[in-house]
C-alpha positions in Angstrom: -56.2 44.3 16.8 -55.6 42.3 13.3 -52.9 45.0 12.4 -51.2 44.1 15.7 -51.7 40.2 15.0 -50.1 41.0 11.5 -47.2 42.7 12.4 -46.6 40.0 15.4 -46.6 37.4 12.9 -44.4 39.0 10.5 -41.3 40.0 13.6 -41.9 35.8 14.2 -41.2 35.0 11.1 -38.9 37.6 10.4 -37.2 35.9 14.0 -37.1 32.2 12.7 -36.2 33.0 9.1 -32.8 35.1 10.8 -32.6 32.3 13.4 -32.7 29.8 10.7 -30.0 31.4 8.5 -27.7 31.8 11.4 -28.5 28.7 12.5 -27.5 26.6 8.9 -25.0 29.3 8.9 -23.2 28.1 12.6 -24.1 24.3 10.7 -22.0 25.6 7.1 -19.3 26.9 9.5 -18.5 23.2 10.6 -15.4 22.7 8.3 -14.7 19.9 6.2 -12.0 17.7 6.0 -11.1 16.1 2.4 -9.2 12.1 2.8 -7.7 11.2 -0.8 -7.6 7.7 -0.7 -7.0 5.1 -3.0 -9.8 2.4 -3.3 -9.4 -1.0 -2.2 -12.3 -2.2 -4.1 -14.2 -1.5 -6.5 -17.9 -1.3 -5.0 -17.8 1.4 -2.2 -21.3 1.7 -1.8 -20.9 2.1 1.9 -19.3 5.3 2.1 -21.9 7.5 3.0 -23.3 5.4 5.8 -19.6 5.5 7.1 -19.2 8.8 6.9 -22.4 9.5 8.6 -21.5 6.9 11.5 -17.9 8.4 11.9 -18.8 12.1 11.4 -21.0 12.1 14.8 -18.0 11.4 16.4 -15.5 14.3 15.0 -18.5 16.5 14.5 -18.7 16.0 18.6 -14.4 15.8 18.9 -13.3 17.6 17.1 -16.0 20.4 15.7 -15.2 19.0 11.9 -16.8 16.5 9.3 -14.6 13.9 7.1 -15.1 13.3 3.4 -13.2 10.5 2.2 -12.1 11.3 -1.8 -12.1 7.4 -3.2 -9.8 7.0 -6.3 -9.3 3.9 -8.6 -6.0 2.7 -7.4 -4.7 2.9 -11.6 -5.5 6.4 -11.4 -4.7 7.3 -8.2 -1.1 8.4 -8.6 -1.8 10.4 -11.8 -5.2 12.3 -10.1 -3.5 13.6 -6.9 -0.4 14.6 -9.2 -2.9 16.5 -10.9 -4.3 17.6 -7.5 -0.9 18.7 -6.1 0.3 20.3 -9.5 -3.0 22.7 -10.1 -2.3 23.7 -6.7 -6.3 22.1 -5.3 -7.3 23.0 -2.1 -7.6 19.4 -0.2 -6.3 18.2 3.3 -5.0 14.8 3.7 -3.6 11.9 1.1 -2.6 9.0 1.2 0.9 8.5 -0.6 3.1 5.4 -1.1 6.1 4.9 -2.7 4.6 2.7 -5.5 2.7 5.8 -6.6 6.0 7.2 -7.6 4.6 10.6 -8.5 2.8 11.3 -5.4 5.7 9.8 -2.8 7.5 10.9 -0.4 10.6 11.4 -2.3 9.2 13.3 -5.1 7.1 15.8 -3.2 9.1 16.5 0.4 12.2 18.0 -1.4 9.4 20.0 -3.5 7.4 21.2 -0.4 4.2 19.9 -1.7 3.4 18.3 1.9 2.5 20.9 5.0 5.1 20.6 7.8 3.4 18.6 10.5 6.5 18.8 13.3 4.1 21.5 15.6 0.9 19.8 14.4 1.7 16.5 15.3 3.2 18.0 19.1 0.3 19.4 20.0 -2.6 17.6 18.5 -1.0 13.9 17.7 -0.1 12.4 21.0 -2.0 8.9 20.3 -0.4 8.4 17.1 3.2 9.2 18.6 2.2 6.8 20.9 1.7 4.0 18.0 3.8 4.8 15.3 7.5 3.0 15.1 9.8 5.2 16.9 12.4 4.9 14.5 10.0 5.7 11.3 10.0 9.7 12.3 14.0 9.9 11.1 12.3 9.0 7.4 9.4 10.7 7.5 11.3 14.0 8.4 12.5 16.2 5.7 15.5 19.8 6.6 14.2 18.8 9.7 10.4 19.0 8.7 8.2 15.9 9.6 6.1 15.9 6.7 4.3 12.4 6.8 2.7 10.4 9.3 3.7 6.7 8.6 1.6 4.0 8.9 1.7 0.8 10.4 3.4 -1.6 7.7 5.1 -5.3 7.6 8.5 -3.9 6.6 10.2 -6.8 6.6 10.1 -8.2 3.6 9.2 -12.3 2.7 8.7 -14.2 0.0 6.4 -16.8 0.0 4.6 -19.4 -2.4 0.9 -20.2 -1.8 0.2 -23.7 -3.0 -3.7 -25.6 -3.5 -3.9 -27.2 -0.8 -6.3 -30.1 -2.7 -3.3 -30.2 -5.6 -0.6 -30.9 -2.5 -2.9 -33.8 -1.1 -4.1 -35.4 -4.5 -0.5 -35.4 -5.6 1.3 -36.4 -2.3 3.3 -33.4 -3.5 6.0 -32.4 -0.7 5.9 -28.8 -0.7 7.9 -28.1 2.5 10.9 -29.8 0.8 11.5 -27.4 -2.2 14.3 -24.9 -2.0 14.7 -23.2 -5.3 11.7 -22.8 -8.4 13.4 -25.5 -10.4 12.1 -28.0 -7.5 8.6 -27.3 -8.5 8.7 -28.4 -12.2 8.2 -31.9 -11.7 4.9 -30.8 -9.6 4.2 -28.6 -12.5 4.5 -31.4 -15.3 2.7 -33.6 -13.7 -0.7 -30.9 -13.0 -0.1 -30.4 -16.8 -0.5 -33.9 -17.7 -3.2 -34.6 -15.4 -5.3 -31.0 -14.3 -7.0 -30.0 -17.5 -8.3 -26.1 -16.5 -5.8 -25.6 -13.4 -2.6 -23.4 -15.0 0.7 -24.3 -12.7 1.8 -20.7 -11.8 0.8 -17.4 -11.0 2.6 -14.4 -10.2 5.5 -15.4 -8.1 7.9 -12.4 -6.7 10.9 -11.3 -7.5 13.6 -12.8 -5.1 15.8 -10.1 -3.1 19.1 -11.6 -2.5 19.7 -8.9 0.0 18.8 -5.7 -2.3 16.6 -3.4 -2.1 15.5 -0.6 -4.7 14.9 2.5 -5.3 11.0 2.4 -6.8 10.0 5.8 -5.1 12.9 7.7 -6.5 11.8 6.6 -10.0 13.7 3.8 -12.0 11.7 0.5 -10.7 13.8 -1.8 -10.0 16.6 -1.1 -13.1 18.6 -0.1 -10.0 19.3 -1.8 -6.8 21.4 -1.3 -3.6 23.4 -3.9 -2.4 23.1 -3.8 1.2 26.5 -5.4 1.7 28.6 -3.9 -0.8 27.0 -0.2 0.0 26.8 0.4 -3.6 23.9 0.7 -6.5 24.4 -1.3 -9.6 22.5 -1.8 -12.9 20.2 -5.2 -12.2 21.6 -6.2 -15.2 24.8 -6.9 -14.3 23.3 -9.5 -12.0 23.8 -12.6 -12.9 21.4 -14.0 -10.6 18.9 -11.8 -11.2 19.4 -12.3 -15.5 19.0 -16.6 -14.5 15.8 -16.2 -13.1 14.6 -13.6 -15.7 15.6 -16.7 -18.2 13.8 -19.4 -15.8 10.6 -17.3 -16.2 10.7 -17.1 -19.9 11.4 -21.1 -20.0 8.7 -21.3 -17.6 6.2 -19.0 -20.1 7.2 -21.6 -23.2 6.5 -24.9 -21.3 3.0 -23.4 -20.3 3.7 -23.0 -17.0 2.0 -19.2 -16.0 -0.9 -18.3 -17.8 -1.2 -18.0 -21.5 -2.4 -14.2 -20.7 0.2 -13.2 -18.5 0.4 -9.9 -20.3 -3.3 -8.9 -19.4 -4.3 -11.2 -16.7 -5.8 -9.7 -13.6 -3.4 -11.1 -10.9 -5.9 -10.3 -7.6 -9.1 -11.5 -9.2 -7.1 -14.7 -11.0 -6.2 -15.6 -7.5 -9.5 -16.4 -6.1 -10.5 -18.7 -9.3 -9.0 -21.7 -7.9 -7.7 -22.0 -11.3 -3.7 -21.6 -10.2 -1.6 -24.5 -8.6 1.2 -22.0 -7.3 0.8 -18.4 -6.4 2.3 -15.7 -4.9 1.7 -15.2 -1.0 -0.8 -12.9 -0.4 0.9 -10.6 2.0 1.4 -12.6 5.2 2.8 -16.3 5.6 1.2 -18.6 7.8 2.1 -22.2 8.9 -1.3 -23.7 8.5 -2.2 -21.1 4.9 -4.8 -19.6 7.0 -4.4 -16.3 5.7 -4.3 -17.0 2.2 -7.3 -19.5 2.4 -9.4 -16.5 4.0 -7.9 -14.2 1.3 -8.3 -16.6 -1.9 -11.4 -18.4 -1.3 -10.0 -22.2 -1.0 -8.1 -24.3 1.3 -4.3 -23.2 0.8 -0.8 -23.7 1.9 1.7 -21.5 2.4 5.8 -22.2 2.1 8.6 -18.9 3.0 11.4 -19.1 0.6 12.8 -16.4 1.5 12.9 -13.6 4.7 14.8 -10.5 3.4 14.3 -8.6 7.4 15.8 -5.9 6.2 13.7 -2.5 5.5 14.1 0.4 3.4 12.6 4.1 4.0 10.3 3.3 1.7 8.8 0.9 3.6 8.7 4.1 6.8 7.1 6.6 4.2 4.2 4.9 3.7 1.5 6.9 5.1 -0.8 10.2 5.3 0.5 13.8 4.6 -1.0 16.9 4.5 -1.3 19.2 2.0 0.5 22.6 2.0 -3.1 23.4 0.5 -4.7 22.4 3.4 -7.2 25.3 4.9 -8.0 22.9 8.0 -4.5 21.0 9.0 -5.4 21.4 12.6 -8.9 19.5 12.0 -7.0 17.2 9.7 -4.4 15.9 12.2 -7.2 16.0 15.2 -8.8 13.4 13.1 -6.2 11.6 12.1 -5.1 11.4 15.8 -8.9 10.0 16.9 -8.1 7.2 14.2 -5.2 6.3 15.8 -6.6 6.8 19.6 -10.1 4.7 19.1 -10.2 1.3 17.6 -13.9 1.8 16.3 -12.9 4.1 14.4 -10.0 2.6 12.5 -12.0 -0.3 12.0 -14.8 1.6 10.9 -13.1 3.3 8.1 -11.8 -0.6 7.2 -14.6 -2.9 7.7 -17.7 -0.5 7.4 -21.0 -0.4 9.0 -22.3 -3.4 11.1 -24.7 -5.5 9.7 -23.9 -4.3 6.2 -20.6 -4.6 5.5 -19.4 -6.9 8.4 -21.0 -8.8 11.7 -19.4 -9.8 14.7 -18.6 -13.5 15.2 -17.5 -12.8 19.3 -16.9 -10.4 21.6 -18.9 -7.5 20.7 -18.2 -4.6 23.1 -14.8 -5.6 24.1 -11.7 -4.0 22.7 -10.9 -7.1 20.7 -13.7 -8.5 18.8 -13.9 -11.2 16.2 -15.9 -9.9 12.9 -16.4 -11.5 9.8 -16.6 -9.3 7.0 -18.4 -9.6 3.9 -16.6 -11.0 0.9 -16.3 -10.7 -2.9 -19.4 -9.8 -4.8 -21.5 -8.8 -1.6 -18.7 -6.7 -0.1 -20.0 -3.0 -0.6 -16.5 -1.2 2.0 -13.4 -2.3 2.6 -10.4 -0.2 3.4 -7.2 -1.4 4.0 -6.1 -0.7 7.7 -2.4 -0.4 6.9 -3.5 2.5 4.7 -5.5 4.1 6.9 -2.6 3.8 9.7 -2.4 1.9 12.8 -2.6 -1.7 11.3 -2.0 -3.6 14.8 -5.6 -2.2 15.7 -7.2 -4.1 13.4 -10.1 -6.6 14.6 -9.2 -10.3 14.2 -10.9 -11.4 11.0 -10.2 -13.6 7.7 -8.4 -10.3 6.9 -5.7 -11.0 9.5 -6.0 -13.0 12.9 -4.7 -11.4 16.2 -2.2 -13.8 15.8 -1.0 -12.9 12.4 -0.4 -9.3 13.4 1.1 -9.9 16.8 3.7 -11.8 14.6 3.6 -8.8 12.1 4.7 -6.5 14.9 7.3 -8.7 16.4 9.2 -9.0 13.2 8.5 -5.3 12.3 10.5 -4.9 15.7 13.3 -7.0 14.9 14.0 -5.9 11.4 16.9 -4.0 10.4 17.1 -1.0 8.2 18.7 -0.3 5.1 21.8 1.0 5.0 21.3 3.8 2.7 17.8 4.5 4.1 19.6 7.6 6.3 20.4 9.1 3.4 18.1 12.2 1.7 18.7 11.6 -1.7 18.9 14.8 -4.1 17.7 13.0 -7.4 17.5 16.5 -9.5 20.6 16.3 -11.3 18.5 12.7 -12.3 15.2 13.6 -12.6 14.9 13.2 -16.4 17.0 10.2 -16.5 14.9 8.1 -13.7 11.5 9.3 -15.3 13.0 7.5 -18.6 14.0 4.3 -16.5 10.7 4.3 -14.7 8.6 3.9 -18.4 11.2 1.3 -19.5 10.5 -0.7 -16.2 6.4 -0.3 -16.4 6.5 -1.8 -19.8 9.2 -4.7 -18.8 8.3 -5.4 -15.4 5.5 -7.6 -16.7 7.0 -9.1 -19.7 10.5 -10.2 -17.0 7.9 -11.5 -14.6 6.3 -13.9 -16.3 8.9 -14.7 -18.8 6.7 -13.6 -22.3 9.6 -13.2 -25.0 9.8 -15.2 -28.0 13.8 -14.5 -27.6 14.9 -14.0 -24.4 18.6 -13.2 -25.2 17.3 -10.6 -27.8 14.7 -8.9 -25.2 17.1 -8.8 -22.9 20.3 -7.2 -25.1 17.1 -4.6 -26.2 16.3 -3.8 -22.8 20.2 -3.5 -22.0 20.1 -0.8 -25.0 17.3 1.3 -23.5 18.6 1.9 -19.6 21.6 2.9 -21.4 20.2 5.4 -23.7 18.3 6.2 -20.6 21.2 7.5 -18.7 21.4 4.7 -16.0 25.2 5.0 -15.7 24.5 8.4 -14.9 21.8 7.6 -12.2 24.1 4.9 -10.7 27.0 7.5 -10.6 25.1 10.3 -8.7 23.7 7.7 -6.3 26.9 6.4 -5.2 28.3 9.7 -5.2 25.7 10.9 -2.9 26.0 7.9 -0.8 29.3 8.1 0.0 29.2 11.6 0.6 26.9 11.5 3.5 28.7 8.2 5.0 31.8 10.1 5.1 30.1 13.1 7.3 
């Protein structure tokens, strides 16, 4: 009878030791989808307990788990170039044209992104429903869409953000200047009186009607004149030459920050210790966006509105990798992301309770939430990576408001000219890889004006896009340009 009791024993645990390994095995089977995404801060801390909240839902959806690969935004571009080149195995990533080696531009003609045209057909029909219409021409490459875009302000403003305690101590009348040199009287008169606040901070570069070709390579050494229809060397600008030399005069009467050079423009911002900044993204009548943003009570003044948007601004987005081992899973979450609101602002805000509360309307598809700031935020993703922006929950990141009037301007915004146009840049790869290191080490020094001799720095610079072949670059663009007008 023992013997029997034995062997009994040993078939049940033979049973639930088989069961088990079939059963982690069904568990291992669940594939796993890999999200390279830049950071948006620096303490992520959250990430698990976001995973964990959104994986019940596409472990039930979709039959797949998410792993969100986090990068420092300095080495983002140079990690997934790294990624792409060594040929990694990975599924979706995030790609911009700012990250010049990883855009759009570089890596479509090259085939590095998996062609999504089927994919998105059969498995996307919630972000076809949301995405600008007009956005698939530029995201398609020999008739292959190859990105999904995001949801993006592609107009493009220029705005200064002003103290808002300066303005009233002062009686300063900020809604009365037109042009920088109105603000130096303001700016004399803080440095006479304000011992600890510095005038200036990063303001933009104007526009003037260009726009450039930064995800090509180059930076902004080259720019295309929307109403000539032709590139041309900045240089040759005089406009753009004065207000390289107002900077500098600006940097000599201690205007912008002694440390312009090394300065950390996004955490300088929310010091309080800047008169004048740049917007922060959005414009507001009452500065309520960049008072939520920067901590203080602010102002906000458009100088300029420059509605007028590049591809660029349309291949901002997610692709997949021709890597990919799970593309279908990979677009079936991306498509939940766009579908459910939770979700999206999930992988934004984080976790309830931890990393955000609601303020109003819980439950209802437009709540109010106010999400943790600076040193106690531990998540925070930005939705206009992620992809459908105009879901995003009204908070100090952006009211309901802000974004309806995102969208409307998004709708009424015209497109470049030469943003039709699929640029063949390898007859000028080497030259705009050369252009694109002169610009990373000028774009800072033009910006805030730090040359001891401007007319010097300048003729030096002139030297190098020379030597760099920018005549060349300037050439083949136009040449290409016209080419495909005159189809």
């Amino acid at each position: 009878m023992k013997k029997k009791i034995k062997a009994i024993a040993a078939m049940l645990a033979a049973i639930m030791v088989t069961g088990c390994i079939a059963g982690c095995g069904q568990k291992d089977e669940i594939p796993t989808v890999t999200w390279y995404m830049p950071k948006s801060i620096d303490n992520m801390s959250s990430q698990q307990l976001v995973e964990d909240e959104l994986n019940k839902i596409f472990e039930k959806e979709v039959g797949a788990r998410l792993k969100l690969v986090l990068i420092d935004d300095a080495s983002y571009a140079e990690k997934i170039n790294v990624a792409i080149n060594s040929g990694e195995e990975f599924d979706i990533m995030f790609v911009a044209p700012w990250y010049t080696s990883t855009s759009y531009d570089t890596n479509a003609p090259k085939n590095n992104f998996m062609d999504i045209t089927e994919l998105i057909d059969k498995y996307g029909s919630d972000i076809k429903a949301k995405v600008d219409p007009r956005a698939w021409d530029y995201a398609t490459y020999d008739g292959k869409v190859q990105l999904i875009p995001s949801q993006w302000k592609i107009y493009q403003e220029v705005g200064w953000v002003f103290k808002k305690d300066l303005v009233e101590k002062y009686n300063f009348d900020y809604k009365s200047v037109k042009a920088p040199k109105d603000l130096e009287p303001y700016f004399d008169t803080l440095l006479a009186n304000e011992q600890g606040i510095t005038p200036v901070l990063d303001i933009a570069f104007p526009n003037w009607g260009y726009t450039d070709i930064i995800s090509m390579g180059g930076g902004r050494t080259v720019l295309f004149d929307e109403e000539k229809e032709e590139f041309f060397y900045a240089m040759d600008d005089e406009r753009i030459l004065a207000d390289y030399k107002l900077r500098n005069e600006w940097y000599k009467k201690g205007y912008f920050p002694k440390d312009a050079l090394t300065v950390n423009d996004a955490e300088a911002k929310k010091t309080g210790k800047y008169a004048v900044m740049k917007d922060c993204g959005t414009i507001t009548e009452d500065g309520e966006k960049s008072s939520a943003s920067y901590g203080f009570p602010c102002v906000d003044l458009e100088v300029e509105n420059h509605g007028v948007a590049s591809a660029d601004d349309f291949r901002t987005g997610q692709a997949i990798s021709r890597t990919s081992e799970h593309p279908e899973e990979a677009i079936k979450i991306l498509n939940l992301v766009w579908k459910d609101p939770y979700i999206s602002n999930t992988l934004a805000y984080g976790i309830e309770g931890i990393d955000y509360v609601y303020e109003s309307g819980k439950g209802t598809d437009n709540p109010t939430v106010v999400p943790k700031e600076g040193a106690d935020r531990t998540w925070a993703l930005w939705h206009n990576f992620i992809g459908p922006l105009f879901d995003q929950w009204d908070s100090s990141w952006n009211s309901t408001e802000a974004l309806q009037e995102i969208q409307q301007k998004d709708a009424e915004a015209t497109i470049s000219k030469k943003a039709s146009v699929q640029f063949d840049t390898q007859a000028i790869t080497t030259e705009l890889a050369a252009l694109s290191e002169i610009w990373q080490s000028s774009e800072r020094v033009l910006q805030y004006g730090v040359m001891t001799d401007f007319d010097e720095y300048i003729s030096d610079l002139d030297k190098k896009c020379k030597a760099a072949g920018i005549e060349k670059v300037i050439n083949e663009l136009n040449k290409q340009y016209k080419e495909a007008k005159s189809k």
